[in-house]
KEKE-926835 format. One line per field, with one value per residue (C-alpha): x, z, y; residue in three letters; chain. Coordinates in steps of 0.02 Angstrom, whole numbers, m for minus. Last residue first. Layout:
% residues N
u = (X  ...) .
w = (Z  ...) .
v = (Y  ...) .
aa = (ALA  ...) .
ch = (A  ...) .
END
This chain:
% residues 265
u = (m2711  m2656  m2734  m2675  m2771  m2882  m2718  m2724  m2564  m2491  m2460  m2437  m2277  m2196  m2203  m2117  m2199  m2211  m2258  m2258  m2286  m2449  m2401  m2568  m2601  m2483  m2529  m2466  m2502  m2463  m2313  m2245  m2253  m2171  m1995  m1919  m1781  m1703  m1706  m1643  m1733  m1806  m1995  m2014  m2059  m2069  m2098  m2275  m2252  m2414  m2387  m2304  m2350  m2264  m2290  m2221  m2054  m1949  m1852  m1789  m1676  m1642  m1503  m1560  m1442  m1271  m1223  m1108  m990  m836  m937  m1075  m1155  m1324  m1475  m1552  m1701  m1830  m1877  m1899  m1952  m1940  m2084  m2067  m2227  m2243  m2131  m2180  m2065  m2109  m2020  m1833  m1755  m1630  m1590  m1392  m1444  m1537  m1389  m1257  m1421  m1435  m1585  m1702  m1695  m1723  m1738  m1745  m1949  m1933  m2094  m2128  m1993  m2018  m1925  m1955  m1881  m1679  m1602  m1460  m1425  m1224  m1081  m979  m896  m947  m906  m960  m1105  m1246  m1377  m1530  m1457  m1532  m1621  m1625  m1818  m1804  m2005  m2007  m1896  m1927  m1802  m1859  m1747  m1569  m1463  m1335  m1299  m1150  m1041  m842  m721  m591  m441  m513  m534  m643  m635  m785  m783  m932  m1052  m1159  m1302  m1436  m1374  m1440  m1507  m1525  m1709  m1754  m1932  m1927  m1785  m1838  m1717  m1744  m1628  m1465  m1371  m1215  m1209  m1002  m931  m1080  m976  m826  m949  m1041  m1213  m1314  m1225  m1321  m1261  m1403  m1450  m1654  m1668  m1844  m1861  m1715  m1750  m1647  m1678  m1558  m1401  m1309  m1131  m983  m806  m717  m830  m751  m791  m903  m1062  m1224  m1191  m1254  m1379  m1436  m1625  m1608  m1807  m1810  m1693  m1730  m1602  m1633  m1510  m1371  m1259  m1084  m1105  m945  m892  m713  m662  m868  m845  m1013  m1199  m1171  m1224  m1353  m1394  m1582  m1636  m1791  m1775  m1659  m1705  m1590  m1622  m1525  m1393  m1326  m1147  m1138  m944  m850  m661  m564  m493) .
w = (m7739  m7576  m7395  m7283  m7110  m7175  m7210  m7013  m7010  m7163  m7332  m7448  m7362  m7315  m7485  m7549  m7655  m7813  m8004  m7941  m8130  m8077  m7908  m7870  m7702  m7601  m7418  m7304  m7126  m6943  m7003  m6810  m6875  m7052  m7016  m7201  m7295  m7446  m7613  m7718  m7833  m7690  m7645  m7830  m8007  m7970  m8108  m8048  m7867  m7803  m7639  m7545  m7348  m7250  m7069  m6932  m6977  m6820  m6919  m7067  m7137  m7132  m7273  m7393  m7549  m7558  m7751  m7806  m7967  m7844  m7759  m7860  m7791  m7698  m7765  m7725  m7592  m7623  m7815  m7948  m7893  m8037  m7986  m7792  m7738  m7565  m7463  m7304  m7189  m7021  m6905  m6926  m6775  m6855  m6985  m7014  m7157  m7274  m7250  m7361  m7490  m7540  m7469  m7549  m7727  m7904  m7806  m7919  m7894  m7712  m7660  m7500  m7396  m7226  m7118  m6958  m6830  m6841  m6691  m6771  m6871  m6878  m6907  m7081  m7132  m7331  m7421  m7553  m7479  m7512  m7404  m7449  m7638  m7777  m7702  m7825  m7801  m7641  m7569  m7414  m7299  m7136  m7050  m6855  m6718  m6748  m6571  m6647  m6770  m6842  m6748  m6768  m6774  m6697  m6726  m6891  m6964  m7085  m7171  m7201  m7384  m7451  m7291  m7394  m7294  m7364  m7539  m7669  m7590  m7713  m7712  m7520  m7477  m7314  m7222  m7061  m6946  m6774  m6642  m6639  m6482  m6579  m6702  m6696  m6775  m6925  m6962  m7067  m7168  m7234  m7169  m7276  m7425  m7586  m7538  m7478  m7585  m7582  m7386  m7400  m7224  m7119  m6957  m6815  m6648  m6530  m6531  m6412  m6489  m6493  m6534  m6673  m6765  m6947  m7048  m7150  m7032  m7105  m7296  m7450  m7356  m7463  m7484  m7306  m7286  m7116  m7012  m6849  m6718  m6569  m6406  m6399  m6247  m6353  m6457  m6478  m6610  m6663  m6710  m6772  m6928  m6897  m6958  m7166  m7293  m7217  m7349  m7359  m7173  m7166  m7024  m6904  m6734  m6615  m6465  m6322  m6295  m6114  m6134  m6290  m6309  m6422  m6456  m6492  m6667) .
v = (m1761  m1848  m1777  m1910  m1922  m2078  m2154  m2192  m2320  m2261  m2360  m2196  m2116  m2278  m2334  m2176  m2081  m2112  m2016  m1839  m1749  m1649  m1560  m1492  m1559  m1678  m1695  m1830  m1816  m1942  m2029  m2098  m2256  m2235  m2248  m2227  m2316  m2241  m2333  m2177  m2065  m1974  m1888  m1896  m1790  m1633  m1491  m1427  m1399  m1315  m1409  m1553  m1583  m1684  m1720  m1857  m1861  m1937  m2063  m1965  m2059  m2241  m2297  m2427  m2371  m2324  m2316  m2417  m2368  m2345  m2225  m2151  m1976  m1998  m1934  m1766  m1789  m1669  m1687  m1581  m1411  m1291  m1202  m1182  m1171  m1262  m1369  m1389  m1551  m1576  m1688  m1670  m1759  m1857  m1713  m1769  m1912  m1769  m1667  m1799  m1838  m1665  m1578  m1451  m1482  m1396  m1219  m1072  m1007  m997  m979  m1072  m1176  m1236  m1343  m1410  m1500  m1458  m1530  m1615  m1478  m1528  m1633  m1626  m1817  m1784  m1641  m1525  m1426  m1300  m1315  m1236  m1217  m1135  m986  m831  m802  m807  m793  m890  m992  m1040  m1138  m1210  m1307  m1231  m1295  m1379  m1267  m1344  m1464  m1425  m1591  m1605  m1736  m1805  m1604  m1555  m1388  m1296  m1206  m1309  m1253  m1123  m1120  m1036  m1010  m887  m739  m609  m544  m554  m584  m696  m763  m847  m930  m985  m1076  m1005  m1044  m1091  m976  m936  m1101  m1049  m874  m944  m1045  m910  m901  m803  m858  m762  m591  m481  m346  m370  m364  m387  m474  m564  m639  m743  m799  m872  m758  m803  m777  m881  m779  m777  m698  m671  m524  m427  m475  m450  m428  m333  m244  m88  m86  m142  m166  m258  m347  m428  m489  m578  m648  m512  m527  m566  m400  m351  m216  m163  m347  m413  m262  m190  m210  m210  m98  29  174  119  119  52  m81  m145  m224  m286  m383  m419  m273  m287  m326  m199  m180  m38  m104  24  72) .
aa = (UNK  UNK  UNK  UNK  UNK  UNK  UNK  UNK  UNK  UNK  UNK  UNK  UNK  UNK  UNK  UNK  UNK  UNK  UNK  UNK  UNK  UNK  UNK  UNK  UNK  UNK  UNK  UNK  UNK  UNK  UNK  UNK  UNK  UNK  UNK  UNK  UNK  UNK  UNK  UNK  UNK  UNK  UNK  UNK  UNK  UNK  UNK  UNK  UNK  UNK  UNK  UNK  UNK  UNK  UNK  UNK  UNK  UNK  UNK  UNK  UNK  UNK  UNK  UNK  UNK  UNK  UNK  UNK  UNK  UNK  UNK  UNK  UNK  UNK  UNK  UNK  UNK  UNK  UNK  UNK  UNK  UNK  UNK  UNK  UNK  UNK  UNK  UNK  UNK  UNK  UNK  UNK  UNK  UNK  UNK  UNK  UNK  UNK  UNK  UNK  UNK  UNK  UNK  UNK  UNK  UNK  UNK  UNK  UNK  UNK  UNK  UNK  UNK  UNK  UNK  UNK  UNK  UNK  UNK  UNK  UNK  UNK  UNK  UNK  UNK  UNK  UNK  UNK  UNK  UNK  UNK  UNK  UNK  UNK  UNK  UNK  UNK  UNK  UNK  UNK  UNK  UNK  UNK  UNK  UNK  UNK  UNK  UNK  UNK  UNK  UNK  UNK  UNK  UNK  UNK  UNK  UNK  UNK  UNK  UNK  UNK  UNK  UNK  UNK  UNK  UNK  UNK  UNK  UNK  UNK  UNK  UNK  UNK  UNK  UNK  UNK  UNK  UNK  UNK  UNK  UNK  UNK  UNK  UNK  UNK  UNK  UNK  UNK  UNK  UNK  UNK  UNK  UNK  UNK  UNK  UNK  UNK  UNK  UNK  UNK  UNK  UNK  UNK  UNK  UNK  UNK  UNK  UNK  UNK  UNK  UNK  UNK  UNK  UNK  UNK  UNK  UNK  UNK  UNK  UNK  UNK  UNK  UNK  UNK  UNK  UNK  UNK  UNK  UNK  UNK  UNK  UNK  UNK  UNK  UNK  UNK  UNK  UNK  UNK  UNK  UNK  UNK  UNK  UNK  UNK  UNK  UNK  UNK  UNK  UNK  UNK  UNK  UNK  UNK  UNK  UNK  UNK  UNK  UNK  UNK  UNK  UNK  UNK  UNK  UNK) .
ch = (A  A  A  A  A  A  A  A  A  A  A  A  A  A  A  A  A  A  A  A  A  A  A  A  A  A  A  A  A  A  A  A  A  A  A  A  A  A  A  A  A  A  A  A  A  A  A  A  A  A  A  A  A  A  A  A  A  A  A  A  A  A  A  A  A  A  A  A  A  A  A  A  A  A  A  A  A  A  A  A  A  A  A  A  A  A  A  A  A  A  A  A  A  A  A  A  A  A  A  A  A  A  A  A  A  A  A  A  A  A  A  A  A  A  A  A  A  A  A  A  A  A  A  A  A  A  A  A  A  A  A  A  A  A  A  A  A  A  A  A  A  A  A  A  A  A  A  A  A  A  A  A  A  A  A  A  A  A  A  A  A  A  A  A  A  A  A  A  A  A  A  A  A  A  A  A  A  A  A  A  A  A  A  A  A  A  A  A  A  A  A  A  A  A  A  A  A  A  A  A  A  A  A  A  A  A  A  A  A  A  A  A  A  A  A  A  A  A  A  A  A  A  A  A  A  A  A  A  A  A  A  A  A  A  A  A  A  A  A  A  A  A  A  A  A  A  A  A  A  A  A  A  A  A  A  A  A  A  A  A  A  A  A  A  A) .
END
């Protein structure tokens, strides 16, 4: 088949077409130029790109809406080399998503090592009822989301966490954190595997947080189970409302400089 090339293609919007399966198999189609892409009520969507990219795209902004067949890894690992420039991602209303990021099948190499989505500044999240993993990962050593500033989750009734403790020490710039009814919520922060029967405790994460806000979560219990360090000086808002079985948070969290901007119910 020959190759068909876009060069000028920036933005791509998809929506309402029911038979559509998948956009294009990335070896017969280029689209190196495109910048924004928007689906939109793909009854049938079952995945975005079949294939490997082996090239890097510049795709910058990124949204998926009631696209109730997609796979549950958005981002399979073979395709995050190729997001580079991506710097917005907002998946709303889509009934069989299960993993945001499923990173587990990234192999790490000591003599290069691949950074992932270095440019992502803002997840949004809303309404996956199937979501059990944001980031769904086996290893340790992985570079990436460096950049990542805010993160918001609403609705997505499956999710027991939203970071494991390997990610939660990447997001050095991660200043807001929204995380509203998710039912089976139990804490944000999993806890950190046992090596050798110690556990590593005391590690600074999170030093550019500045806003958290914890709602309608009836099932969680703590911020973290583990004795993780916090930067509380540039903490500006604390909200927790209706989440009935939060015993702590953190002491960082509930000794701030102006507690008088803290909203804790």
């Amino acid at each position: 088949m020959n190759v068909i090339e876009l060069p000028r293609l920036k933005d791509l919007n998809l929506s309402g077409i029911p038979k559509f399966k998948s956009l294009c198999n990335p070896t017969s189609v280029k689209f190196s130029s495109i910048e924004k892409m928007f689906f939109s009520r793909m009854d049938n969507l079952i995945e975005i790109w079949p294939g490997e990219l082996e090239a890097k795209l510049r795709l910058r902004r990124m949204i998926v809406h009631k696209c109730h067949w997609l796979l549950n890894i958005l981002f399979p690992s073979n395709l995050m080399k190729a997001m580079q420039s991506l710097e917005i991602l907002v998946v709303q209303d889509c009934q069989s998503v299960e993993v945001a990021f499923g990173i587990e099948g990234l192999i790490v190499r000591e003599d290069h090592q691949d950074i992932l989505f270095p440019s992502l500044i803002d997840v949004s999240l809303g309404h996956l009822p199937k979501l059990t993993h944001v980031w769904k990962d086996n290893l340790s050593g992985i570079q990436g989301f460096e950049n990542l500033t805010s993160l918001n989750i609403k609705g997505c009734g499956s999710l027991r966490y939203v970071f494991s403790s390997s990610i939660s020490k990447l997001l050095v710039k991660l200043q807001e954190i929204e995380v509203t009814e998710c039912r089976v919520m139990e804490v944000i922060i999993d806890e950190e595997p046992k090596i050798d029967d110690e556990v590593a405790t005391h590690i600074l994460i999170f030093p550019q947080l500045n806003t958290l806000k914890l709602r309608d979560l009836p099932n969680l219990r703590s911020f973290c189970l583990q004795a993780y360090m916090f930067e509380r000086s540039l903490l500006k808002t604390v909200e927790v409302i209706n989440c009935p079985n939060m015993k702590a948070l953190p002491s960082a969290f509930k000794h701030m400089q102006e507690p008088q901007t803290s909203n804790v119910q």
